[in-house]
C-alpha positions in Angstrom: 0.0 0.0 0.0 1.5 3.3 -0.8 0.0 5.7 2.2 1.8 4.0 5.1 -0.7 6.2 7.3 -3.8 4.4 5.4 -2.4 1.4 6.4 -1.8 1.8 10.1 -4.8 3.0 10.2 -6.7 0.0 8.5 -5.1 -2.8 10.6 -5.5 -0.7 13.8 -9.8 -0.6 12.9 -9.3 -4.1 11.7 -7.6 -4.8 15.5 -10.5 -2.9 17.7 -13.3 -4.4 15.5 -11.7 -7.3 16.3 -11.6 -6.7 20.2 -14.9 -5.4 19.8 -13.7 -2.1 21.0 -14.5 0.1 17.9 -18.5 1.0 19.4 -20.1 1.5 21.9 -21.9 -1.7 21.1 -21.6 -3.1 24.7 -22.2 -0.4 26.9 -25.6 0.1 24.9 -26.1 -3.3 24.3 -29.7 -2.7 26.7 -31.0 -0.4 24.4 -33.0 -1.6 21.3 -32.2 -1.3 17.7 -35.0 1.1 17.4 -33.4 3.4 20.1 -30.1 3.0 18.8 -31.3 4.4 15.9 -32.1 7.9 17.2 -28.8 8.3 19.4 -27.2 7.5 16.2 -29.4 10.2 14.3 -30.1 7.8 11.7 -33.7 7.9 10.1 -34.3 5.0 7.6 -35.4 5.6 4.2 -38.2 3.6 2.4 -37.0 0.7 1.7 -35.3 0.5 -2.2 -37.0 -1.3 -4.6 -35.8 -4.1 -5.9 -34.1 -3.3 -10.0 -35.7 -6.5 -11.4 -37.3 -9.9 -11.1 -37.0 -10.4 -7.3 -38.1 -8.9 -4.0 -36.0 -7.6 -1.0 -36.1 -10.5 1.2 -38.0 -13.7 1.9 -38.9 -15.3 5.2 -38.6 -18.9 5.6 -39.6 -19.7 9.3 -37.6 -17.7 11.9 -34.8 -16.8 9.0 -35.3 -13.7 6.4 -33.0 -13.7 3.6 -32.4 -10.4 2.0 -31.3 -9.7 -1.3 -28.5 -7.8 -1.6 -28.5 -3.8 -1.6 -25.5 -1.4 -2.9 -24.8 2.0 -1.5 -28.2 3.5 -2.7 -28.6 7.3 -1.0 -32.1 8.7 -0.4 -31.3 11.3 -2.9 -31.0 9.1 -5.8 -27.0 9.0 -6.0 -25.4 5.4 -5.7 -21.8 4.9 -5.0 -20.3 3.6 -8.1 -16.9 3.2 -9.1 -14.2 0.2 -8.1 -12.6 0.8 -5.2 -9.2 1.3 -5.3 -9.1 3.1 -8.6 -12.3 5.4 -9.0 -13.1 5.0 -5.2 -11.1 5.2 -2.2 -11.4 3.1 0.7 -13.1 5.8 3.2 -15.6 6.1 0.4 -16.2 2.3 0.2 -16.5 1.9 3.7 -19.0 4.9 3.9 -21.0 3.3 1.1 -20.9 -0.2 2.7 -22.2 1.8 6.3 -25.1 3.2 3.7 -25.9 -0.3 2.7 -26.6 -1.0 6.0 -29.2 2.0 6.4 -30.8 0.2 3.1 -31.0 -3.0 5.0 -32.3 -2.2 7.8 -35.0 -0.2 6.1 -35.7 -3.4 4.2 -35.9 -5.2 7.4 -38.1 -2.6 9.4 -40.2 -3.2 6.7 -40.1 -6.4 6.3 -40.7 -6.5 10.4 -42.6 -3.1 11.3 -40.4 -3.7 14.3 -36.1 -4.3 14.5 -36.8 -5.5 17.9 -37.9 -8.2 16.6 -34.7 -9.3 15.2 -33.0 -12.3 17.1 -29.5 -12.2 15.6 -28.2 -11.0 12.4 -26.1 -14.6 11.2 -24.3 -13.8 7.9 -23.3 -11.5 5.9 -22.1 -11.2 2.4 -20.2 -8.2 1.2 -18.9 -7.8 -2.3 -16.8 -5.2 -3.5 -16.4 -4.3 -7.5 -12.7 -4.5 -7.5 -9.3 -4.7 -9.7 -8.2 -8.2 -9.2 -5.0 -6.9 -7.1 -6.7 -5.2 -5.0 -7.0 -6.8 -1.1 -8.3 -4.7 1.3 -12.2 -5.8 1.0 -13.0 -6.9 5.0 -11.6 -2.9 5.0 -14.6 -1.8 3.4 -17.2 -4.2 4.2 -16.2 -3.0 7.9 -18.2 -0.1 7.2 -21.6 -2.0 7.3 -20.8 -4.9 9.8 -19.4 -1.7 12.4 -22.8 -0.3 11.6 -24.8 -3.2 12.2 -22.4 -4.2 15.5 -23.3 -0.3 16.7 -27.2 -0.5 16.2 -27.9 -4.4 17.0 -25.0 -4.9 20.0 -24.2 -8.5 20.4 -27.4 -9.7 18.2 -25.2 -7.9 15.5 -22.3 -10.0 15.5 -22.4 -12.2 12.6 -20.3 -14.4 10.7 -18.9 -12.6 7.3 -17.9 -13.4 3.9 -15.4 -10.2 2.2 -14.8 -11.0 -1.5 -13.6 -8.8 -4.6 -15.8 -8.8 -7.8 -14.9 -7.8 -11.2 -18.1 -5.7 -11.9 -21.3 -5.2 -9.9 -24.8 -4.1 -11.1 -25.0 -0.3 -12.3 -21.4 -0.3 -11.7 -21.9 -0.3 -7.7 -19.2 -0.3 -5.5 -20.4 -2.7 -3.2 -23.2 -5.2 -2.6 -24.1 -6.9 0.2 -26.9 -9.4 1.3 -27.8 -10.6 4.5 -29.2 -13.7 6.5 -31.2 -12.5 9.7 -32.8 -14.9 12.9 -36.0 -13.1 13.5 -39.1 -13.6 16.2 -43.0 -12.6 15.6 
């Protein structure tokens, strides 16, 4: 990597998201999603429609599966680019954290309620990439810090990071999601 501060920088997050010290996610791991919400001044969108033949989730018992979402902004823009080259990492990572928003959106409607959410249990992030580039956990950080922040320990989930030569509309990043839910 060329920017030796970038670096430092990106395995120290990588370290405290490891340790679980990069929120606040424990000491407000009482308060519910929905609360979390407003301390974080978040306010979910409507939930994005889907851009063809499929819908934004489907619920098979206590699992909802959710299609995956890109870095879609309530005022029309989308992150688009590959990261790396067009996009930088902070961007990625900012876009990845505005994925989140979307999915949760999806999932509020999907639920009416996110206290209703159990556990989130896998995530898939992909990143439209150059084939050298590396640092994809980096920017997929940016929606599993997100979802760690507003969900607590029901947020932790297991994660797959992987590069991808092109993504739809020329997104930089896609991710889906697998999520334990209650009535």
């Amino acid at each position: 990597m060329k920017n030796p501060k970038l670096l430092k920088l990106l395995i120290s997050g990588i370290f405290i998201t490891t340790l679980g010290l990069g929120s606040n996610a424990s000491a407000k791991q009482n308060s519910s999603p929905e609360t979390r919400l407003q301390e974080l001044k978040i306010t979910l969108p409507p939930a994005p429609n889907p851009v063809a033949n499929y819908v934004n989730g489907v619920r098979t018992g206590d699992l909802i599966f959710l299609a995956g979402k890109g870095p879609y902004y309530p005022d029309g823009t989308e992150l688009r680019g590959k990261v790396g080259k067009d996009v930088s990492i902070e961007q990625a990572y900012e876009g990845a954290r505005q994925t989140a928003i979307n999915q949760m959106a999806v999932l509020k409607e999907m639920l009416g309620d996110l206290d209703k959410v159990v556990r989130i249990v896998k995530v898939l992030g992909m990143v439209n990439c150059e084939p050298d580039f590396i640092q994809q956990p980096a920017v997929i950080n940016g929606f599993s810090d997100l979802i760690v922040e507003v969900f607590g320990e029901k947020g932790k989930h297991a994660r797959a990071a992987v590069g991808m030569a092109s993504l739809p509309r020329g997104q930089s990043v896609e991710i889906e999601m697998i999520v334990e839910v209650r009535d």
